[in-house]
PAKETOR-502423 format. One record per residue (C-alpha): residue number from 1; x, y, z. Coordinates in Angstrom, 3 decimals. Each point is the difference from the previous one (the first is absolute). Layout:
! residues N
<num:NUM, x:X, y:Y, z:Z>
...
This chain:
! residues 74
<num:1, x:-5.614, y:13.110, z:14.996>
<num:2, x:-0.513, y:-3.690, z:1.108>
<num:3, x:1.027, y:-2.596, z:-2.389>
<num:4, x:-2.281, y:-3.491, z:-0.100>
<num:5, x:1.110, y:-3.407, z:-1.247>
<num:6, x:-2.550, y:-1.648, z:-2.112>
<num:7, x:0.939, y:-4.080, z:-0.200>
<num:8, x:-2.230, y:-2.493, z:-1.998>
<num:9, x:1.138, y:-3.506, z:0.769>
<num:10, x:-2.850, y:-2.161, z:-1.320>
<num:11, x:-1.182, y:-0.713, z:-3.491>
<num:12, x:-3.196, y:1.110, z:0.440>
<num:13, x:0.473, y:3.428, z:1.504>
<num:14, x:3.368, y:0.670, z:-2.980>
<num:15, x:-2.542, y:-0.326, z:-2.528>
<num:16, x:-2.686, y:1.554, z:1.885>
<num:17, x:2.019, y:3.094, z:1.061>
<num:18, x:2.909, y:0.240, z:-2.899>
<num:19, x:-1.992, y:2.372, z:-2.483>
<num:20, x:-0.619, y:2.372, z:2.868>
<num:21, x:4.209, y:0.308, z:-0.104>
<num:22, x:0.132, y:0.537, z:-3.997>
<num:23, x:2.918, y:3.118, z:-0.469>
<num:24, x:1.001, y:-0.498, z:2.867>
<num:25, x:3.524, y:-1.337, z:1.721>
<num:26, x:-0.029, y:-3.325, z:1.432>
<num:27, x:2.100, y:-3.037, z:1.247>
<num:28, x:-0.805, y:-3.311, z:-1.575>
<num:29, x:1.182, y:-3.350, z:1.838>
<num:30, x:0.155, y:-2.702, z:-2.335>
<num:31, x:-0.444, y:-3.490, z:1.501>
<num:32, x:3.369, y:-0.873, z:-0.046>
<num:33, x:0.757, y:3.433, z:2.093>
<num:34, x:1.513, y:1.894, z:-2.732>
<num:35, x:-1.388, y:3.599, z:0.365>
<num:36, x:-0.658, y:2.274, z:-2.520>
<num:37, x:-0.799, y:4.072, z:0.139>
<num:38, x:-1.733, y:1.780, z:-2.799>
<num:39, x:-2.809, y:2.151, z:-0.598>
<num:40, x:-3.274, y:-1.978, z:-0.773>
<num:41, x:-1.311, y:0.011, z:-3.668>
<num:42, x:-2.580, y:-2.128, z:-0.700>
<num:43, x:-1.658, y:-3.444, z:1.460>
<num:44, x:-2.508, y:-2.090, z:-1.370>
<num:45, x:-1.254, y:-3.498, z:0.826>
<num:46, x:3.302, y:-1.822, z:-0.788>
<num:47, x:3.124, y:2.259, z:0.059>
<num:48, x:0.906, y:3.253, z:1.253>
<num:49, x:2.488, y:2.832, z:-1.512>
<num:50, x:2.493, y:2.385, z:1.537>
<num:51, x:2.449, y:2.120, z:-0.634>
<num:52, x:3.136, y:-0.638, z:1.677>
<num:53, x:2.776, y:2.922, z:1.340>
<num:54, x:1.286, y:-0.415, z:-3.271>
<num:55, x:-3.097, y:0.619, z:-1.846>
<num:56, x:-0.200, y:-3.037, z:-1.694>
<num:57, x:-3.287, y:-1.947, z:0.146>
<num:58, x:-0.229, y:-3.243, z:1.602>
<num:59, x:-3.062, y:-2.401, z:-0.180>
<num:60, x:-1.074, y:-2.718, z:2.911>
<num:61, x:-2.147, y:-2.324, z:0.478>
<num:62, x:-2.158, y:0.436, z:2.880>
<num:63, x:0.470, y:-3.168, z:1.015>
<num:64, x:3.515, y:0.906, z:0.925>
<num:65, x:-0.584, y:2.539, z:2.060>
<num:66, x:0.061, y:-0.880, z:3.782>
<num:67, x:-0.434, y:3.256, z:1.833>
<num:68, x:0.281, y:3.798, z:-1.440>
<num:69, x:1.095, y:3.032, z:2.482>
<num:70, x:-1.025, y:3.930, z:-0.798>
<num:71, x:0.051, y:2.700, z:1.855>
<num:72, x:-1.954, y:2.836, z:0.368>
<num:73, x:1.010, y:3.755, z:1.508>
<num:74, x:-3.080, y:1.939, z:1.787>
């Protein structure tokens, strides 16, 4: 099995590619470079929802959002 690192870095491609990654586990960098891992929820124009390890949701703004990291086994 080979494992694949998907990275979005800019704006347009997060919000182009994000929905694609709904239920699935991902790695959020913040602008500030705080990361976050959680297991995608939801995402519409303005915000986006996960669940954290601790299975608590947790809402972002999109705008927030510098780069996001999954990864995918084949």
């Amino acid at each position: 099995m080979v494992t694949r690192q998907l990275r979005l870095s800019t704006p347009e491609n997060i919000r182009k590619r994000l929905p694609e990654l709904i239920g699935k586990k991902i790695n959020i960098v913040l602008s500030d470079r705080t990361v976050l891992f959680g297991e995608l929820q939801n995402i519409n124009d303005s915000q986006l929802t996960f669940l954290n390890m601790r299975l608590d949701p947790v809402s972002l703004p999109v705008t927030d959002v510098a780069e996001v990291y999954a990864d995918f086994t084949e």
